[in-house]
N, C-alpha and C positions, 0 to 999 in steps of 0.2 A: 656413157651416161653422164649427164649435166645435172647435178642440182643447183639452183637458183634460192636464196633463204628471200620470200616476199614480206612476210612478218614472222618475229620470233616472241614478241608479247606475252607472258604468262597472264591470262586472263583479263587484261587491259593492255592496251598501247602506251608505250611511251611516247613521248609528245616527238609529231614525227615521223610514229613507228606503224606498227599494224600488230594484228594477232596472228594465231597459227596460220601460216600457209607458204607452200613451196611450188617450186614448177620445175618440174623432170623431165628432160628433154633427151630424146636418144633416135636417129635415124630421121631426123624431120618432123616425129612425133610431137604433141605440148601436151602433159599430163598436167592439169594445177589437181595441187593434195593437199587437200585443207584450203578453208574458204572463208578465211578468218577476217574482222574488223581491217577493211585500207588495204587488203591482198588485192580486190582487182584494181585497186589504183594503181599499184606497183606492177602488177602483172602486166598492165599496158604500156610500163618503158621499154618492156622487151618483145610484146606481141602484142599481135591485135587482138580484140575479143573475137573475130572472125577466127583466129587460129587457134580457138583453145578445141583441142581432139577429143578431149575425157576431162571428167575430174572425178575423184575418189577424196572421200569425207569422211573421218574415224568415226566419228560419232553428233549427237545432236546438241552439243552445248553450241551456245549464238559464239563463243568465239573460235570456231572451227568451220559455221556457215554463213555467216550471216550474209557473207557478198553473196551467196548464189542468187538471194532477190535482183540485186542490181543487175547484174549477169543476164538474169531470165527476161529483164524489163530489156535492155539495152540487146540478144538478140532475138525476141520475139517484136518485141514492138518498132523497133531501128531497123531489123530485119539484119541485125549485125552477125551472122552466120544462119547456117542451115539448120533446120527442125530436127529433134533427136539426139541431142549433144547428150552422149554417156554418161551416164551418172551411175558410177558406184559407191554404194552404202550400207552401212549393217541393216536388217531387218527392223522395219519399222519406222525407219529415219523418214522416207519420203512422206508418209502419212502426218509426223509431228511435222517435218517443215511445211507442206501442203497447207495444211489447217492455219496458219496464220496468215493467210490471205486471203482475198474475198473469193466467194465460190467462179467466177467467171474466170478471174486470173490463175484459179486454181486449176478450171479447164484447159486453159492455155500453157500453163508449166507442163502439164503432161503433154501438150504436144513439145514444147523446147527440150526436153530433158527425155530422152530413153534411160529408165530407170531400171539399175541391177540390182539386186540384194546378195553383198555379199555371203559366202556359206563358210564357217571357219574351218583353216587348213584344206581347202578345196581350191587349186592354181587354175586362174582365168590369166586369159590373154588380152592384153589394152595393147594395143597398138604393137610395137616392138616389145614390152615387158611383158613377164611374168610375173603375177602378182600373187602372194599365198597371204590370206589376212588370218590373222589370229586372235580369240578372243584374248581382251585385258580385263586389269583391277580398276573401275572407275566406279561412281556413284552416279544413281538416277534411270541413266540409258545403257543400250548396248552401248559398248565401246569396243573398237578394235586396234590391233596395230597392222604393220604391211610389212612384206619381204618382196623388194624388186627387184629382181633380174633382167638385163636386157641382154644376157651373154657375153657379155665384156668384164660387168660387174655389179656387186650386189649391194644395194643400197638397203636398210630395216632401218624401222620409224616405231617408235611406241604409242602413238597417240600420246590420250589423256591415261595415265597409268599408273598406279601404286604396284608396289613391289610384287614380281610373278614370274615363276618359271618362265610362263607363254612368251615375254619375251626375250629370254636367256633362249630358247627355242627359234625366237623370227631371227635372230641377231645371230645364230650359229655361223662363225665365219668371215661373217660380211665386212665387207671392204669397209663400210661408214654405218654406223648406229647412231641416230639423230634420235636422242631420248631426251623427253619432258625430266625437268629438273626443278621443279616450282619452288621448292625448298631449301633451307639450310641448315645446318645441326642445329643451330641455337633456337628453331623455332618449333610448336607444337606438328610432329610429324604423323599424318593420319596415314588411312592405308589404302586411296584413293590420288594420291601424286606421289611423285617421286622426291626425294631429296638431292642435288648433287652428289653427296657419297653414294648414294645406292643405284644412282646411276653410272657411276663407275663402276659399282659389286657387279652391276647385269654385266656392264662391257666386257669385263674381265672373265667372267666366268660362260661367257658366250664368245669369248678368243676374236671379237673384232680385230678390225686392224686402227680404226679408228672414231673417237667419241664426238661426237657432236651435240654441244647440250644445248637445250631449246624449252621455251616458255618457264622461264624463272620471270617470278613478279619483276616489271621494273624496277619496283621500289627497294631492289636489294643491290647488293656490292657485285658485279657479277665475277669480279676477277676474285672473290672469296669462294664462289661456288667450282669456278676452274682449279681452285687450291686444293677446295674440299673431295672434288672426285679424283683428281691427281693420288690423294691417299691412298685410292682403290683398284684404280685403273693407272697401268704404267706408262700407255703409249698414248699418241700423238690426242690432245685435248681442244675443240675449238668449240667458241663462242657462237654459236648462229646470231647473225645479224644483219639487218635488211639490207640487202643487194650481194651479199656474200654467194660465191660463187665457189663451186667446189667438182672437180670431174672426180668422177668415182671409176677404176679401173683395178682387176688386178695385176 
């Protein structure tokens, strides 16, 4: 399995940069996960939009989909891949993203997009992966995270997530833990994101083998927040950052 970092952005882009989104590739497969602000810009240095297989979206905050518009416009109307491109999603997502466009194009995303609604802790099959999503701590919406196996090795993602067993649970093991860190100790920590330390607490106590921290504000030090889960978490620490390329194996 291949992950791809398209944007690592905590809630904005840095100048440059993008928001949540990744592309998971294993067997010929293109999984994009998360669909975040300049993900399908990035997504196209490495594939076409013809080749995107599936995509799976934690939840309905705009910086985790907002490219699916672009995506549905580019191939429904381009005619830039075939009708029923996979979409999985928590409960309810299609409906909140659906309604922001006009009723005609809203008929036509339902033909580009075959829509699943995830079920939590229930493994569906995308292509080569097994996926088992799990509910998180977020505000507003469902929010989920993911556990992917492609049988080589196990990639968990926390979404959007404040502190929670559930993904001490998705992360049980796994070769790479790619957890939201949007915070720092020195700032007001709510219970709806993660901090870098307590994204190290999850890793460690979920026996990763390695942390990958993702969506910290731009606007902070990022190599303070590598320090600050270093406290928590003993082993091997990276930065997600666009174009970063990572094979997940055990």
């Amino acid at each position: 399995m291949e992950l791809t970092v398209l944007g690592s952005g905590g809630t904005w882009p840095a100048a440059g940069g993008a928001t949540s989104g990744f592309l998971v590739r294993a067997d010929g497969f293109n999984l994009w996960m998360e669909a975040g602000t300049g993900t399908l810009s990035r997504l196209q240095q490495y594939i076409p939009i013809s080749e995107i297989h599936a995509v799976i979206v934690s939840h309905a905050h705009p910086d985790h989909f907002v490219d699916l518009y672009p995506a549905f416009y580019a191939r429904h109307y381009a005619a830039l891949g075939t009708h029923g491109l996979p979409l999985y999603a928590p409960p309810g997502f299609y409906g909140h993203v659906s309604h922001l466009i006009s009723d005609e194009s809203r008929d036509k995303m339902s033909i580009a997009f075959d829509v699943n609604e995830l079920v939590p802790e229930k493994v569906v099959e995308i292509g080569p992966f097994r996926v088992q999503a799990g509910l998180v701590e977020h505000i507003g919406v469902v929010a989920m995270g993911f556990r992917i196996d492609d049988g080589g090795g196990v990639l968990a993602y926390t979404g959007d997530s404040g502190p929670t067993t559930e993904v001490v649970d998705l992360g049980r093991g796994a070769d790479v833990l790619v957890s939201e860190a949007t915070w720092q100790d020195h700032m007001d920590l709510l219970p709806f994101h993660m901090s870098a330390r307590q994204a190290g607490e999850h890793a460690a106590a979920a026996g990763v083998g390695e942390l990958m921290l993702t969506h910290i504000w731009p606007s902070l030090d990022h190599e303070l927040s590598r320090e600050q889960a270093s406290a928590t978490f003993d082993g091997p620490i990276e930065l997600a950052s666009e174009g970063l390329v990572r094979v997940i194996a055990r």
